[in-house]
N, C-alpha and C positions, 0 to 999 in steps of 0.2 A: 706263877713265874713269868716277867717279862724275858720277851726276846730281843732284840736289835737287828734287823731285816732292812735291803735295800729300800729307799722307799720307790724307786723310779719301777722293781720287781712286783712290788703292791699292787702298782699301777698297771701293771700290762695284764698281771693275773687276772683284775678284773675288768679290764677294756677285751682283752684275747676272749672272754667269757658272753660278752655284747651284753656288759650291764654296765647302769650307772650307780652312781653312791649310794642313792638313793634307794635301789634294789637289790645290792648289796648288803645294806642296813638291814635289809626286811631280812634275807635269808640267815643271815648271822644273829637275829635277833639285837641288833644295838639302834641304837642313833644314827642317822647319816652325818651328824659331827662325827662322830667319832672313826668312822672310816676315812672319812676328810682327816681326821690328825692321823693315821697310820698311816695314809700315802703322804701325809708332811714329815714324820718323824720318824716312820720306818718299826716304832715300837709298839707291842701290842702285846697282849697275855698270851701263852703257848695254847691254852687252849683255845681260844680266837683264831689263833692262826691256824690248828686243824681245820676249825668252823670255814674259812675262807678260801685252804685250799678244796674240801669235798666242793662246796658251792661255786667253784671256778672251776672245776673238774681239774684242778693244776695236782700232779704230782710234788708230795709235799718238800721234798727234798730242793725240789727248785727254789721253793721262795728262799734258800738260804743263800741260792746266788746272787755274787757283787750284781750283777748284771742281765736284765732282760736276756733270755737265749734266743736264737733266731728260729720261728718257727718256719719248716721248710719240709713240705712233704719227699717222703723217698722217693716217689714218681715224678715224672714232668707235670708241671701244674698245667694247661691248659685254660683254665677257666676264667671269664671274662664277664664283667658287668659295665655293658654299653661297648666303649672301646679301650677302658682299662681295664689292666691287669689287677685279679681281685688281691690286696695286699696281704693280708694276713689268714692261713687257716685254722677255724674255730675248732677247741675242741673237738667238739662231737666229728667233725671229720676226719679230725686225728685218730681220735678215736677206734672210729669206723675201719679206718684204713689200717690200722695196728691188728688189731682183731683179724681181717679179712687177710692178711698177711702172716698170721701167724697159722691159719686152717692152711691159706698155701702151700709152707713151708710141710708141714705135718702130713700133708695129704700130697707131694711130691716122694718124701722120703716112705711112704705108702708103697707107692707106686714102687720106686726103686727097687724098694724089698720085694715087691712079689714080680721084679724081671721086667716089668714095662718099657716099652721102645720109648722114644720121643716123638711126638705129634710129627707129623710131614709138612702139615698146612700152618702152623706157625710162622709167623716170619717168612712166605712164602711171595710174598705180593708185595713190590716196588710201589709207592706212589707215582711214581710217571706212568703209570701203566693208563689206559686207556679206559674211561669206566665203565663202561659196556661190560669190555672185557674183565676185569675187575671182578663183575656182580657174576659174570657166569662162573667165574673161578670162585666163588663163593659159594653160590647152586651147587655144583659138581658134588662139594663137599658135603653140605647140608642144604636140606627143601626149605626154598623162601619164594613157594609158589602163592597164585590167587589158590588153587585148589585147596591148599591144606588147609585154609582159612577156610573155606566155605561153609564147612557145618558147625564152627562153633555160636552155641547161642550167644556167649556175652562175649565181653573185650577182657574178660580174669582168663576164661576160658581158652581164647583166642593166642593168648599171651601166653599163658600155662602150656599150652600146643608146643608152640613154638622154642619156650624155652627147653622143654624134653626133648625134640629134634637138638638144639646145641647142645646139651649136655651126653647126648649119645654119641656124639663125635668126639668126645674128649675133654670141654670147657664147660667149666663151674661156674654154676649163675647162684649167687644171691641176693636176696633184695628184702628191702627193710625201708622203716620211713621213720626206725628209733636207735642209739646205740644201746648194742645189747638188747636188753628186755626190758630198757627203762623209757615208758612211758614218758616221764619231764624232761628227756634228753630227743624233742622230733629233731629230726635232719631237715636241713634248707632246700627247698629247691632252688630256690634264687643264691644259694653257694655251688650247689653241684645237683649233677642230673643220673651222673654212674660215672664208673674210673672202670680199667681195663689192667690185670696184671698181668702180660705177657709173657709166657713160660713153657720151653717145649715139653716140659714133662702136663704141669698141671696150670691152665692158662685160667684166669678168674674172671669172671663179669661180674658188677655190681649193681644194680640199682637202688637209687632211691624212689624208695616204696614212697613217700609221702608226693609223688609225680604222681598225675593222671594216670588212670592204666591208659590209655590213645597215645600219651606220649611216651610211656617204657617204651611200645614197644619199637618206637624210633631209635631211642636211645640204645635198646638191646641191638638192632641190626648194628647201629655206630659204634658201639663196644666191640661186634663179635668181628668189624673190619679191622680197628686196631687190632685185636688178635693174629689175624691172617698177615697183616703188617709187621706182625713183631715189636708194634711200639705200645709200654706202657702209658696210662695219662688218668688225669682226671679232668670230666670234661661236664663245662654245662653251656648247655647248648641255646642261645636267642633264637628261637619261634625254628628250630631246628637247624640253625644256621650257627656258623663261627666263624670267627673274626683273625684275620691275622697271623695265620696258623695254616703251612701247606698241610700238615698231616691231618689237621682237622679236616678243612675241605674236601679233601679226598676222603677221608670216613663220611663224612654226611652226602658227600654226591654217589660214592657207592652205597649207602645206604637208604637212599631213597627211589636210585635203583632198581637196589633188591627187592624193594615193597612196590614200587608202582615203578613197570618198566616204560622205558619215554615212547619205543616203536608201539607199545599197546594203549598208552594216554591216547596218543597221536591220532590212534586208527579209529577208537570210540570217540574224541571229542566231538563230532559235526554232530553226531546222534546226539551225547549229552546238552547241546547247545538250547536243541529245539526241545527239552525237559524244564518245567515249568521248577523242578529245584537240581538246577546240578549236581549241588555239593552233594545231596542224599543219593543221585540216581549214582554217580559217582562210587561213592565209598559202599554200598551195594554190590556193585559191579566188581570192585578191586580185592572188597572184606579188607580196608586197613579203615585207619581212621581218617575225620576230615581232615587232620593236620596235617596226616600225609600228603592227601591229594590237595590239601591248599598250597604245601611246600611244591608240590612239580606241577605244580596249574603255573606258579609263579616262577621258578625255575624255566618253564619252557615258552615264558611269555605270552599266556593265554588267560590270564588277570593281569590287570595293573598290580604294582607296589603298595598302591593306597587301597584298594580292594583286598587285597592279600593281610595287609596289618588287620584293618579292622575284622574282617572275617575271623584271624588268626585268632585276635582278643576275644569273641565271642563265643569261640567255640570253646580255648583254654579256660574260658570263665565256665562254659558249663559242663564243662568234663570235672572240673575240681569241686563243682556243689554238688558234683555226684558222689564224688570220693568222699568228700564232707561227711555227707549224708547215709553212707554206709562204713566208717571208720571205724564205728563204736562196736565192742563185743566181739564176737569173732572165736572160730573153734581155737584154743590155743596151741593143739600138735601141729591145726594144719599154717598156722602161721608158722610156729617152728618151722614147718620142712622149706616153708620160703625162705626163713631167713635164713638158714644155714647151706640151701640147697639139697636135694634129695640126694645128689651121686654123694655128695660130700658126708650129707648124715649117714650113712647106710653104710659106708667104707669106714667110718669111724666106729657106727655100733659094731657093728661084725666084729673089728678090730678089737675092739673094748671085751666085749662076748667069746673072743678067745683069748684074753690075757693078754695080748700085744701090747695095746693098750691102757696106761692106769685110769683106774675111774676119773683121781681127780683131775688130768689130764682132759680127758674126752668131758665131762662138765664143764670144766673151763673154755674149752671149747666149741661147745654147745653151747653156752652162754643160760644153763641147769643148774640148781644148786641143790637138787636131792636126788637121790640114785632111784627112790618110785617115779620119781617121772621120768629118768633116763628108761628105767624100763617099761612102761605104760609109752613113750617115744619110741621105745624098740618095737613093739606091738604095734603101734599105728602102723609101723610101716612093715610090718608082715613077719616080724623075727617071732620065733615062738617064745613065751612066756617062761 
């Protein structure tokens, strides 16, 4: 059975998708003519056009619209490549962001049910505020000392610290580098770095897992400020920097801050000077990573701009052939509890474990599609069998 489909809707399904005809072709099994005459003629076999929406990740119902819809995230978009505005968001970010919005939603009316107050520190912190002051009103709340960092061996670990301090104060982190559990769907870092869903009841952090871990956990402090701010976003961040954007600024200069305070840079720099490698004795001394302290070397004007770039490229180039190079395999529950978040999976098993919850409900949102692993998940994380 032919259909009659816009063709200009053809066309955005799979430009919105970042393919061409050509790869296109390949996933539908056809000819790259023949996707060339559907975005001329708009006609195609019905079963094709399932084929084209699964491989465009497009909801099939759209392609029947007269008219491209305007892809618009529910948050403030924030993100930037170079000094434009990025135009259109890809699936997978849409994605991402539906899913992480729909735990919110589920995991507020949680909360509501069993009496919970609303956060205090939400929304609490003006951007004109002073960032000093800013970063301690952050501290007060949750530990973003050099201490806490001190004993961890790696940068997963370090990270992992850290995000268990914010998730005990009230704010759900989770992080991923796939939608879902679908391996062929990675997330960009060069579209986004984390988004922040602001909410006094159940406030959400994101990241994207396929980021260096040295850089989450920049991005985690820059998340956990829009929290304290009250403003949603999605944000990616140039060499930890943003463009254009007061509330941006004000998240990344509180946020580097929080990690490397400027009165303690200041007081250790004359020692670091006379160290045959800064950057090591450096991030040593602070337990962040070099990105950090390359970002407030050059923030407090003790690198040049041109020292700052290229150090920058070097270090994100070998942070990411780390990540590379440990990508592959991996325990599958303890990914889970990353990507769902620990507070967030635990308050939905329990929930599920007493009926509250329907199973098909809490799989769906677990992103699970058998109830042994929902319960071999409940066990990983301490529920009795």
């Amino acid at each position: 059975m032919q259909v009659a489909l816009a063709p200009r809707v053809l066309q955005w399904a799979r430009e919105r998708a970042s393919l061409t005809q050509d790869e296109l072709a390949r996933k539908v099994g056809v000819k790259p003519e023949r996707v060339q005459d559907w975005e001329q003629t708009g006609r195609l076999p019905f079963g094709q056009a399932q084929k084209l929406a699964k491989a465009t990740y497009t909801p099939f119902g759209q392609l029947y619209l007269a008219a491209p819809p305007e892809d618009r995230l529910p948050i403030p978009d924030f993100r930037t490549v170079g000094n434009a505005e990025v135009p259109r968001p890809s699936p997978h970010l849409i994605d991402v962001l539906d899913d992480t919005l729909q735990r919110q939603d589920w995991f507020r009316d949680y909360l509501r049910t069993d009496g919970e107050e609303p956060l205090a520190f939400v929304g609490s912190m003006d951007i004109a505020m002073p960032i000093a002051r800013a970063a301690e009103r952050v501290r007060a709340v949750v530990a973003f000392d050099v201490a806490a960092r001190a004993n961890a061996r790696t940068w997963e670990e370090a990270l992992t610290l850290q995000i268990d301090r914010i998730e005990a104060i009230g704010v759900l982190v989770m992080r991923s580098g796939i939608v879902r559990s679908n391996t062929h769907r990675p997330l960009s870092v060069d579209e986004f770095r984390g988004f922040a869903l602001a909410d006094a009841m159940a406030p959400v952090i994101f990241l994207n897992g396929r980021d260096a871990l040295a850089a989450q956990m920049f991005t985690l402090a820059h998340e956990l400020v829009h929290v304290f701010v009250g403003a949603s976003g999605v944000s990616n961040l140039d060499r930890t920097y943003a463009l254009d954007r007061a509330e941006e600024r004000f998240c990344n200069r509180v946020a580097a801050e929080l990690l490397v305070p400027e009165a303690e840079l200041r007081a250790v720099w004359p020692e670091a000077e006379g160290k045959q490698d800064r950057l090591a004795w450096l991030v040593q001394r602070f337990k962040v990573s070099s990105l950090v302290v390359l970002r407030r070397l050059n923030d407090l004007g003790l690198i040049s701009s041109n020292a700052f770039d290229r150090l920058y490229r070097e270090e994100i180039a070998r942070f990411r052939a780390i990540a590379e190079a440990r990508r592959s395999g991996g325990d599958f529950y303890r990914t889970q509890r990353t990507r769902s978040g620990r507070r967030f999976a635990r308050a939905l098993i329990a929930s599920t474990l007493e009926g509250r919850t329907a199973y098909r409900d809490a799989l769906r949102l677990l992103g699970i599609s058998k109830t042994g692993t929902f319960h071999e998940f409940a066990r990983q994380l301490g529920f009795a069998a």
